[in-house]
Each structure stands twice: as structure tokens, then as C-alpha cells.
C-alpha positions in Angstrom: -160.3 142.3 -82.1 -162.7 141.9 -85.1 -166.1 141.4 -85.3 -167.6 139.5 -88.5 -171.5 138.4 -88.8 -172.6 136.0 -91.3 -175.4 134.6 -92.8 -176.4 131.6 -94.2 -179.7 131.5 -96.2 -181.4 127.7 -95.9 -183.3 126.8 -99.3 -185.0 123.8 -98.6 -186.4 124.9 -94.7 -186.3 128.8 -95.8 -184.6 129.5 -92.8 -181.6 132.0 -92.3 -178.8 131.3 -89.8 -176.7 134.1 -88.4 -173.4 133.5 -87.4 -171.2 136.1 -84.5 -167.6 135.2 -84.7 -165.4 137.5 -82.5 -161.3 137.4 -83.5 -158.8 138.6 -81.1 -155.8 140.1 -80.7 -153.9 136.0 -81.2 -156.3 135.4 -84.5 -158.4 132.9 -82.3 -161.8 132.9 -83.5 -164.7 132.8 -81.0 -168.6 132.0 -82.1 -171.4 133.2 -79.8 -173.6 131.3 -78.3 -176.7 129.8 -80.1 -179.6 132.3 -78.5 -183.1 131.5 -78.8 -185.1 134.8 -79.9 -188.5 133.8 -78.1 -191.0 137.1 -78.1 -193.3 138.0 -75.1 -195.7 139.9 -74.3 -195.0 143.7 -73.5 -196.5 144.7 -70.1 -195.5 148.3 -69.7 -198.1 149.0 -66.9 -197.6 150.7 -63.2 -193.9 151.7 -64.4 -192.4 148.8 -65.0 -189.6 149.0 -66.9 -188.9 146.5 -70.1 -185.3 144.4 -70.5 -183.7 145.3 -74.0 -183.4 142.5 -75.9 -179.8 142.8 -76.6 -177.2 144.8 -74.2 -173.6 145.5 -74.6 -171.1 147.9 -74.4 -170.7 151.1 -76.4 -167.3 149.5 -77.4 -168.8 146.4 -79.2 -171.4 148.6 -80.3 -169.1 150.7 -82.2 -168.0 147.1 -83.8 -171.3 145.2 -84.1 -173.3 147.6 -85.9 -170.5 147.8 -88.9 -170.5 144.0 -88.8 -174.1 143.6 -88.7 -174.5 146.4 -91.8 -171.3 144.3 -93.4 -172.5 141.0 -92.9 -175.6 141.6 -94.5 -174.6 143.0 -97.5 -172.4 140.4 -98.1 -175.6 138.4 -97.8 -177.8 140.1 -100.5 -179.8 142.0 -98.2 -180.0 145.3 -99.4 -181.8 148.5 -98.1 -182.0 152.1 -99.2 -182.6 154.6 -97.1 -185.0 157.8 -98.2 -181.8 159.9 -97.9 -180.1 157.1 -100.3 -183.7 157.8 -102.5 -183.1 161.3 -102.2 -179.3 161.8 -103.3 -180.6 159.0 -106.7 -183.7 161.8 -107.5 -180.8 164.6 -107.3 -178.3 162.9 -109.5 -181.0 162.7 -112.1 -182.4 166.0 -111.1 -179.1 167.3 -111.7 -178.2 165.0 -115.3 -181.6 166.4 -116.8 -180.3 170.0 -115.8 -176.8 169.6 -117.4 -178.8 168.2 -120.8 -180.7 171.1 -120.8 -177.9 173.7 -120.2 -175.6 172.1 -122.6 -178.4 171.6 -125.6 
């Protein structure tokens, strides 16, 4: 099975849609169901436990995560990490340090 997420990005009404479509084994594609993301309030009190938002297996996790990254990169949406930060200031850490050694 393959997991693909897509994005569309809606200009005129600045709205994005996102788009789960699950292909198995026969290449028959499957689109999830339209959910409605609707926010409440958080009442945490007396030990009452909260229900996650989403909840799946380990299994599609292992899938939906890579689609999720995949799909929005395909999309334009881009985001570094400070270890991404971190490795760029090295590389130019280093570069200035091989100018200097080989002057």
C-alpha cells in the first residue's frame, strides 16, 4: 500500500485543501473522508484524560508521516530545522577555514 497527501492551495478563498489517498496492493486508490477539524476547549481537570486528535496505528504511522513531510514539500511548504541551521553555519564555518588554510 502507498500513502500520498496532497495539497491544494485556493487563491481566491486563501484556503488550503488536503487531500489522503491510500493505494493498495490492486492500484485502487482510496480518499479519506472529508473530517471537519473543529477545536474545543481543553478541560484537563480532576484527571481526566484528553482524546488525541488523530489515532492510528504504528504501521500507518510509519507511512503517514513520510507522506505528510512528502506532500508538503511538493507543495512549497518548506521548514528548516535548527539542526538544518546548524549543519548551513558549519559548511560556511568550514569554507571560510579551507580559504584561510589554502591562502
Amino acid at each position: 500500500m502507498k500513502l500520498e497527501i496532497f495539497f491544494d492551495h485556493k487563491v481566491w478563498s486563501a484556503e488550503t485543501a488536503v487531500f489522503i489517498v491510500l493505494t493498495d496492493q490492486n492500484g485502487k486508490r482510496m480518499l479519506a473522508k472529508p473530517m471537519e477539524l473543529v477545536f474545543e476547549p481543553l478541560d484537563l481537570d480532576h484527571g481526566k484524560l484528553a482524546e488525541p486528535s488523530l489515532n492510528f496505528s504504528p504501521e500507518f504511522g510509519m507511512q503517514f508521516f513520510p507522506a505528510l513531510v512528502d506532500g508538503l514539500a511538493r507543495a512549497g511548504y518548506k521548514y528548516e530545522s535548527s539542526d538544518t541551521g546548524e549543519l548551513k553555519a558549519t559548511k560556511v564555518h568550514l569554507d571560510d577555514m579551507r580559504k584561510l588554510v589554502l591562502k
